[in-house]
N, C-alpha and C positions, 0 to 999 in steps of 0.2 A: 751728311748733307754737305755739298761743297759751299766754298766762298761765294758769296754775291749771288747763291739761291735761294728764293721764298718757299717754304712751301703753307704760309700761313698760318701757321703755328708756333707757338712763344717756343723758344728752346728747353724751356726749363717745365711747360707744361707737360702731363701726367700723357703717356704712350697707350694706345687701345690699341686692340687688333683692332685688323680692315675687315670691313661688315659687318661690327658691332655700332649700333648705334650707341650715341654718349648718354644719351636722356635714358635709353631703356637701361643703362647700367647704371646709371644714379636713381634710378628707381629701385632698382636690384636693390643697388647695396644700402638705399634707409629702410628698403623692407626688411632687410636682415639684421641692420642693425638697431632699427624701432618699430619688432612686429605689431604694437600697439596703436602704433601712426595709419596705420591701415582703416582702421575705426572713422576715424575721421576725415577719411578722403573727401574732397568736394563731389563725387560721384557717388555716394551715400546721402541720402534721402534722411530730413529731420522726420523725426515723431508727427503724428498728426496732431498729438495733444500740442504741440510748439505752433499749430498754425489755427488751434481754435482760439474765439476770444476768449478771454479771462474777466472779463465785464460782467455783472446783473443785468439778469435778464430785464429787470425795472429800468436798469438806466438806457438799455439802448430800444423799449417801449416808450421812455418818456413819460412815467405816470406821474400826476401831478396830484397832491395833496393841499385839501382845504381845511383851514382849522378858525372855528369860529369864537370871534372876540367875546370874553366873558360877559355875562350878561349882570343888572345890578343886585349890589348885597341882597340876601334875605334879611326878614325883620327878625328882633330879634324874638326870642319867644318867654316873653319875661316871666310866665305863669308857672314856668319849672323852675326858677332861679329862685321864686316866690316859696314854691312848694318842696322845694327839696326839703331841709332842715324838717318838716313837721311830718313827711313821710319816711324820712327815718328814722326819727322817731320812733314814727309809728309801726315800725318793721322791726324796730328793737325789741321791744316791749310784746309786740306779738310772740314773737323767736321766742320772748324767754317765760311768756305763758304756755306757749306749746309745749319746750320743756319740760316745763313743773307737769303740764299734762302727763308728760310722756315717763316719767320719773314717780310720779302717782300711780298709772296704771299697772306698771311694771312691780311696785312692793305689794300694789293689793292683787295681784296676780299670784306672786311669788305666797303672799301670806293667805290666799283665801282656800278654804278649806268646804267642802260639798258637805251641804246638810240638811237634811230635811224635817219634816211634823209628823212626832209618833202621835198615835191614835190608842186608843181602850178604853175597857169598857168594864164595869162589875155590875151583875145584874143582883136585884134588891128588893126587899119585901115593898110593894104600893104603900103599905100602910105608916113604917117605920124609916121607910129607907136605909136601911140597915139591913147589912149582914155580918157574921159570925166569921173568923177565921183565925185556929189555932190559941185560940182563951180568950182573940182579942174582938173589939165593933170596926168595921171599914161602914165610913157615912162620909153623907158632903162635906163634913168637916176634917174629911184626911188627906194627906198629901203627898201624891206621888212623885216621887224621884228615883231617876232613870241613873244605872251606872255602867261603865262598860264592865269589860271579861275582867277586868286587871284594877277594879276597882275605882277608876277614876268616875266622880262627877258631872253627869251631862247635862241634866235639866230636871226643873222641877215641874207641877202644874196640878192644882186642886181637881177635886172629884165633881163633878156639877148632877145635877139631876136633869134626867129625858127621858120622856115616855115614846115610845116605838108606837108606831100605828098599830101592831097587835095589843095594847093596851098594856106593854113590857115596860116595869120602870127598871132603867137603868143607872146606875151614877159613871157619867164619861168624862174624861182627860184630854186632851189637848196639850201638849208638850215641842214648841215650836223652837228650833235649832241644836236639834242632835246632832252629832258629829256623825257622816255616814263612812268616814273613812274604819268604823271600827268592823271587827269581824262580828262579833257579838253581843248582847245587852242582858243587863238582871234589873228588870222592873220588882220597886218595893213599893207595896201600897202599905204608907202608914209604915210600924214598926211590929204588924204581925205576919204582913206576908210579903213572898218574893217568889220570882219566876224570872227565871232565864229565856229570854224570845229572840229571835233574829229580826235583826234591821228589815228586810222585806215584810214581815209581819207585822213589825210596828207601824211601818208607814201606809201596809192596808188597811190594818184595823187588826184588834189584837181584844179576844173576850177572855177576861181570870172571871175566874171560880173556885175562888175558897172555899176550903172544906173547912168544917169546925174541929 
């Protein structure tokens, strides 16, 4: 450039070729050196979500809420304040009857045992009441006792006299709580006779006949 010419430009400013524009190479070069910066150009379009509101949908309806002034005490209800103490009492005392029920039931459950009323018969002269068995008298004065297989004692129960409608005198026994849990029985009548019978037999009905 000679002395004392303009040509508008600082001397010490930066030299472009002729027909590049300045703006498009200062665009150039922050796109190359912040390809990030691109993102964000004012000719990028925000999100739509950036242009909805972010308000309830309440508040920009306006809804309005009414809340109504308490209304006065209730009375008080003196007759449970009255009644508590003597219904708990009373709930205690029940509770610990039921208990003792329930504690009752349970050992005579655990302890009761099935038993029922043997039956028999020895049939006998009308005249005497008596009969003959093995040297010895069976009469209503003998008494029969029931034992099981294994020896143990069940029951006892005297001989009574009864006439059968066919005009049969009998002497019969009555022996109420045998043990039915046994397998087997040996009825003694008196200390001359014995017979072995099964529990189903006793409890229908069971006829001895001694022989002499």
């Amino acid at each position: 450039m000679e002395p004392g010419s303009w040509s508008g430009q600082h001397p010490q400013a930066p030299q472009y070729p002729q027909g590049q524009d300045y703006t498009q190479s200062r665009e150039y070069r922050q796109s190359q050196e912040h390809p990030e910066a691109q993102r964000y150009s004012h000719k990028q379009e925000y999100p739509q979500t950036f242009q909805q509101s972010q308000y309830p949908t309440d508040a920009q309806q306006g809804t309005t809420e009414f809340w109504l002034d308490s209304g006065a005490a209730l009375p008080r209800r003196e007759w449970q304040h009255k009644t508590r103490v003597p219904v708990i009492v009373g709930t205690s005392i029940a509770m610990v009857v039921f208990a003792g029920l329930a504690v009752f039931a349970i050992v005579l459950g655990i302890s009761y045992t099935p038993q029922f009323t043997a039956i028999g018969g020895v049939p006998v002269s009308c005249e005497s009441w008596e009969t003959t068995a093995n040297g010895g008298t069976i009469s209503d004065k003998t008494v029969v006792t029931i034992y099981s297989e294994t020896g143990g004692k069940l029951a006892t129960a005297p001989l009574e006299r009864h006439s059968t409608e066919q005009n049969q005198c009998v002497l019969r026994f009555s022996a109420k709580g045998v043990d039915a849990s046994k397998s087997g029985y040996v009825v003694h009548l008196g200390d001359t006779f014995a017979q072995p019978v099964s529990g189903s037999a006793l409890e229908r009905g069971v006829v001895f006949r001694p022989t002499s």
